[in-house]
N, C-alpha and C positions, 0 to 999 in steps of 0.2 A: 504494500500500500504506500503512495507516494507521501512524502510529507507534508503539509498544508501548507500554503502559501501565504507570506507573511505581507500584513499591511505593511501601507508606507509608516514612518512616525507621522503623528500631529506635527505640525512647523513647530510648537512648542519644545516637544521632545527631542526635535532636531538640533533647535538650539543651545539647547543644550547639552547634546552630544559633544556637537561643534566646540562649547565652548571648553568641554574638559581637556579634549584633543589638545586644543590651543594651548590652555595654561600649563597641560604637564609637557609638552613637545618647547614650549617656552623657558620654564624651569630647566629642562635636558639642556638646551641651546643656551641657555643664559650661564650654565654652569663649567659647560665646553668651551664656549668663547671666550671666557673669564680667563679659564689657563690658557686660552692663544693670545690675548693682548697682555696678560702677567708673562708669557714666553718672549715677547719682543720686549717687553718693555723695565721688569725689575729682576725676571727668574737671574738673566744670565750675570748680577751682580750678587745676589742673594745665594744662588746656589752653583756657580761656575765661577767664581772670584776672580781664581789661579789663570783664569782666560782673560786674552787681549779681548776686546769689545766684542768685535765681528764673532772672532770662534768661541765665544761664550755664548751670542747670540743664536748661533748654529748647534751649540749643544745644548740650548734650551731648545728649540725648533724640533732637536731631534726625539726630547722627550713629547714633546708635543705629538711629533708622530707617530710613537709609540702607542698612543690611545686610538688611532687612525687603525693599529695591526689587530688590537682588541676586537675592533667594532665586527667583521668579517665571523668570530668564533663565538660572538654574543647572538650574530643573526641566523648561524646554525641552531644554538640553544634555544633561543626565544622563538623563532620559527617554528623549532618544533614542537612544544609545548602550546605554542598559541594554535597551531595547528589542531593538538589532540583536546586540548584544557579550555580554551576562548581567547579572545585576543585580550578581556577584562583584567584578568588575573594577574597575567604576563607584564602589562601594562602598571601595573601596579608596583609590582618588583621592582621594573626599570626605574621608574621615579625614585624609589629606597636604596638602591642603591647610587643611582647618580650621586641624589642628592647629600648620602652620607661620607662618601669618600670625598666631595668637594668641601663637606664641611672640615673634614680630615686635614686636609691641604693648609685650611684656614692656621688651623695648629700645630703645621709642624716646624720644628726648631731650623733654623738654616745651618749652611754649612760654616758660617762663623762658631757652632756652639758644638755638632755634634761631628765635622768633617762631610769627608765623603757616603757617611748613610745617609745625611738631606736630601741629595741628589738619588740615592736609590731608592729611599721612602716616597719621594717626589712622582719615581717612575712607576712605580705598582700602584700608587693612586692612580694616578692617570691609565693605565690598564684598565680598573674597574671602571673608570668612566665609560672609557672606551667601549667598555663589553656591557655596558646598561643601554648607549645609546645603538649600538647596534642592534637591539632589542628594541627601543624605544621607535622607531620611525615606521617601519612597518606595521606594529601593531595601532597606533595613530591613523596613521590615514586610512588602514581598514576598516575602524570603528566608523569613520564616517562615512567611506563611502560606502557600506556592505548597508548603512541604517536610509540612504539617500537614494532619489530617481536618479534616472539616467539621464534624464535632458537636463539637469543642472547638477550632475554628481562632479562636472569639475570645478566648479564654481564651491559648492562646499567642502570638498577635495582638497580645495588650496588651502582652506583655513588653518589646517594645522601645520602645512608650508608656511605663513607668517610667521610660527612660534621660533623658524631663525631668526630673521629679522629682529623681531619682539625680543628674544635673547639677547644679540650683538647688539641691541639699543640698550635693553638693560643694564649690559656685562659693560659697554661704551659708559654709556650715560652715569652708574654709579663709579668707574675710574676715573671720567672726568671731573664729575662733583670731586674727587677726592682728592685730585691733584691741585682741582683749583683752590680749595680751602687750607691743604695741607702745605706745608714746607717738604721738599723734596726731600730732604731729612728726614723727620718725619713719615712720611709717606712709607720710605725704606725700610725706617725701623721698625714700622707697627702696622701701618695705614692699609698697607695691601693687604692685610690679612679680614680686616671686614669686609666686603663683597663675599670673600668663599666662606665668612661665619654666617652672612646673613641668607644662604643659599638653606640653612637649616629653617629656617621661617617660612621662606618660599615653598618647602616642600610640604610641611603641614600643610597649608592652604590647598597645592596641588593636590594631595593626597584627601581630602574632605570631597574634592570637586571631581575626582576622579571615578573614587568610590560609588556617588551617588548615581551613577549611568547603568544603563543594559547592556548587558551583553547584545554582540550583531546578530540583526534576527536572520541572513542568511547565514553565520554559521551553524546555529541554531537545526536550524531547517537541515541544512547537511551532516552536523553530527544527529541528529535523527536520523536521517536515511542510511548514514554507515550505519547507525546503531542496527536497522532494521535487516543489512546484508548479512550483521555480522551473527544477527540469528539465524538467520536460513542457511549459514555458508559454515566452510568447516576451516573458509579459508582466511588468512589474518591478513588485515591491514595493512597495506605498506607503507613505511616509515614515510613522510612529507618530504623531505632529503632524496630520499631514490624518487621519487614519484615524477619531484621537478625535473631532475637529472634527465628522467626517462621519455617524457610528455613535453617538459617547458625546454627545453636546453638550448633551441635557441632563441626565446623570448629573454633568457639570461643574460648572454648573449648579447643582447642588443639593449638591454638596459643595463649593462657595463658601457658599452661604448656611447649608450645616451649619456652618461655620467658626468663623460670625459671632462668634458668643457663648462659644464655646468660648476662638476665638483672645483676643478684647477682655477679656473677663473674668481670661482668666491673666495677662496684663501689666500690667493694672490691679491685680492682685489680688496680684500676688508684685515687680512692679518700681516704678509707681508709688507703691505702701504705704509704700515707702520712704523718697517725701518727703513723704509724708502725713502719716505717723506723726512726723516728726522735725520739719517746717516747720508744719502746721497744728494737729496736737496733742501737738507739743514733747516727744515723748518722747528718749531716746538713740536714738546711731545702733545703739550695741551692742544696743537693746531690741529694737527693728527687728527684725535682721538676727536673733535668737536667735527672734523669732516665727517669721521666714520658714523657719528652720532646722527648727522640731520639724513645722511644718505639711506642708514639704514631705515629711518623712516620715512621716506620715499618706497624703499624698498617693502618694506611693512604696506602700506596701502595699493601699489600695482600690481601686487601679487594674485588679490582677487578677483582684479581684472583684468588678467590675462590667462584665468581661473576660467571668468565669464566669457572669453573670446575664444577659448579652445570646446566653449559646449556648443559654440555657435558656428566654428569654421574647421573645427579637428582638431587633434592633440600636435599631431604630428606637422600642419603650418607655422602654428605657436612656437612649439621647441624647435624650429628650424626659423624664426625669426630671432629668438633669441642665440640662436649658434652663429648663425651669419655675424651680426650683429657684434656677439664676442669677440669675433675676431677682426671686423671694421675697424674696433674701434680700440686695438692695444697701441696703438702704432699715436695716435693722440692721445691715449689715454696718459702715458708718461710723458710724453710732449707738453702736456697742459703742467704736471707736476714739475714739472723739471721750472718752469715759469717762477716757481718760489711763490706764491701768490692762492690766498689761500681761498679766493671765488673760484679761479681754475681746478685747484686739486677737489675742490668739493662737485664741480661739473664733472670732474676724471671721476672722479667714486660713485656719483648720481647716475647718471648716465652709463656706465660699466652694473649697475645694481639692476638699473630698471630691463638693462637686455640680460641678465641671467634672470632675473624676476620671469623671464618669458620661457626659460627652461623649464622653472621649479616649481611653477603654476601647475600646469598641467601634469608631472610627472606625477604626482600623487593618485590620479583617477588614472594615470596612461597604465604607469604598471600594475595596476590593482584588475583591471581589465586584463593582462594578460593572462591569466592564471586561475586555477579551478579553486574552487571554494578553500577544498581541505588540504590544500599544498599553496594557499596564498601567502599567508604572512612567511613559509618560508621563500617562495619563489619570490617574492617582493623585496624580501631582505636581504635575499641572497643577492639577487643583482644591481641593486643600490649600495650594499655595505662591502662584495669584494673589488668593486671598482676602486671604491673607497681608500685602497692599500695602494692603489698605480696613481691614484689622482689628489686628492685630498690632504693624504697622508705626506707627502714628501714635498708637496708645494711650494709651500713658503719655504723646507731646508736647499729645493733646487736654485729656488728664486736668488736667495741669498746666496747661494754656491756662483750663480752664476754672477751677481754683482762682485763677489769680493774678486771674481778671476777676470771677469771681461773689464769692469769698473762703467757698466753703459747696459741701459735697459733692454737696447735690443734684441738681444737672446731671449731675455727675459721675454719681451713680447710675441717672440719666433713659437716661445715653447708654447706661451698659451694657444697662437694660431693655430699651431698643429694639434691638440688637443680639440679643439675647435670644427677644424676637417673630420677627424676621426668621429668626431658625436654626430657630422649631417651623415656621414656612410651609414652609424648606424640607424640614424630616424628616416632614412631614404630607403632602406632595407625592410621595417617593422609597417606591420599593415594598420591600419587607421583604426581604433579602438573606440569612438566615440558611441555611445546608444547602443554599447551592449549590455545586456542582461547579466550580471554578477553571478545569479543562480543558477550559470547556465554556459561556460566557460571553459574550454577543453574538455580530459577527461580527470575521472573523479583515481583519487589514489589505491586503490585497487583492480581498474580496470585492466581485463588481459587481453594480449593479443586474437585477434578475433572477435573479441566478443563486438557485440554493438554498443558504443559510446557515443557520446553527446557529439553534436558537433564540432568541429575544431573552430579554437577563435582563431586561426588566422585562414580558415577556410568557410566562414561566414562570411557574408555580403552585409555592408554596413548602410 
């Protein structure tokens, strides 16, 4: 017997989905970004001392990436639990641990006091980040779009996309209050360490508003229907992990290569800037940090709408407006910085935000669309979180590599171009995912050779 078909939510209950997504995917991002702008900007004195500038800065970048290697082995785990358990559950973990290992950071001794274990206490925090939010993103934007229609599931899709933004404003915005109140002194000795204690506050909140949702009623509906195979059948389940491998592998695939540019471009573009702006065109750090502050929220409000522009013209126009775009525009983008002038550098950051904004809009409803109910939060995480380790992860340390050797952005902008190329091969390759049915999505993690399965989504007509 099939399992009943689930209503839409009330718009009430939607928004409310919406907004738990947002505030815990917000808290993740606000606690991530936190350690990438303490990476550029105090770690490599606090915890790399014995380092000239530059290669302190590069061996904070490098722990930074290390949370990058986590994220990949968090979205096998959380994958597949959210897979067999809900995505609620899952989701809830991720917040607890994010949020306690950044509180951790808040308190740990530098290498003035205990040596070289600051620096290795430093890196196994940042691990656990790492392996919370690679958990944490998947299981987000399934919540919303598995509870939303199809004619506007990118549009709500994207909202818990802003919770970057919304973070890199927060994690910005409270470094900037801090540095402009404090004394550089100050700030050193003490000052950094409140934003990663106040990330303990922010998670109660998260975790009250997180709580209070439903589970998605499509997965719902399909752990029903396994439940009811797995009475009649003598046969077990296949693990979410092999199912994708077996069905999705090359929807993975192509949401690595969607990644590319999207991921390289925003930590170039909001975390590396940061020693770009202050080490090669000598601005303040205060100037910095006040660009990245108004850009991200720019970034924060176009996100929605170009959320709302992919339900209307396809996922796949969008993220190839935004790829192009990327890469137009690296070649002015440090051209305007280099100017020293802090209306240009904030047009470099605006401008660079609002064309990856065009990426990360619609990726939320794109990849959640490619993949079967009971192998989603792993197919989704899997090909958003190991991209993550080529692009994300080493950004800002290549960015920097490439400044302290060339001494001139060029490279720098070469790398993101071709990053760039490589995400339109893969959106020029993936079939257009807009107004499919969620419930109804490749095949299901048990299906065997022969039998008859659902239609394939990339052999549906849209």
């Amino acid at each position: 017997m099939a399992a009943p078909a689930t209503a839409p939510p009330a718009p009430s209950n939607l928004r409310r989905i919406v907004a738990a997504s947002l505030v815990g995917t917000t808290i993740e991002w606000y606690d991530f970004f936190l350690y990438g702008s303490a990476a550029a900007l105090v770690f490599p004195k606090l915890f790399f001392p014995e380092s000239d500038p530059l290669v302190g800065t590069l061996l904070s970048f490098l722990t930074y990436a290390v949370g990058f290697a986590a994220r990949p082995i968090g979205a096998l785990v959380f994958g597949h639990y959210g897979d067999r358990l809900g995505r609620k559950k899952l989701l809830v973990l991720s917040l607890l641990l994010m949020g306690c290992a950044t509180f951790a950071i808040g308190l740990l001794p530098t290498h003035a006091t205990i040596g070289t274990a600051a620096p290795v206490l430093l890196t196994v925090l940042r691990l656990v980040q790492g392996f919370a939010l690679g958990g944490e993103w998947g299981g987000a934007v399934l919540l919303v779009s598995e509870h939303g229609d199809a004619k506007r599931r990118g549009f709500w899709a994207s909202w818990p996309q802003t919770g970057a933004p919304a973070g890199q404003l927060l994690a910005t915005g409270v470094l900037a209050a801090l540095t402009a109140l404090m004394s550089d002194a100050a700030f050193l000795a003490w000052g950094w360490r409140i934003p990663f204690l106040l990330s303990g506050v922010l998670v109660m909140v998260g975790l009250w508003i997180r709580l209070s949702v439903d589970e998605s009623p499509v997965f719902k509906a399909a752990l029903a229907r396994a439940s009811e195979r797995k009475a009649t059948s003598e046969k077990a389940e296949k693990m979410p992990l092999v199912a994708v491998m077996r069905h999705h592998w090359r929807d993975v695939l192509i949401a690595m290569g969607a990644r590319m540019a999207e991921n390289i471009s925003y930590y170039v573009i909001t975390a590396f800037i940061l020693v770009y702006a202050t080490v090669a065109a000598e601005l303040s750090r205060q100037t910095a940090l006040n660009a990245v502050l108004i850009a991200s929220a720019v970034h924060f409000v176009v996100i929605p709408l170009w959320g709302a522009l992919s339900d209307r013209i396809g996922r796949r126009p969008v993220y190839l407006i935004g790829a192009v775009g990327v890469a137009l525009w690296m070649f002015p983008f440090f051209a305007l910085i280099d100017t020293r002038s802090f209306g240009n550098l904030l047009l470099a950051i605006t401008v660079g935000l609002i064309f990856h904004g065009a990426m990360y809009a619609p990726q939320a409803a794109f990849f959640s669309e490619m993949f079967a109910t009971r192998m989603r939060y792993s197919g989704a995480s899997i090909g958003a979180q190991f991209s993550s380790v080529a692009a994300g992860a080493p950004a800002p340390l290549i960015a920097t590599a490439l400044l302290d050797h060339y001494g001139t952005a060029t490279p720098i902008a070469l790398y993101v171009i071709a990053a760039a190329l490589l995400t339109m091969v893969a959106i020029l390759c993936a079939k257009e995912t807009r107004n499919r049915d969620l419930s109804d999505v490749g095949a299901e993690p048990d299906d065997e050779p022969g039998a008859k399965a659902p239609v394939s989504a990339d052999a549906r007509s849209v």
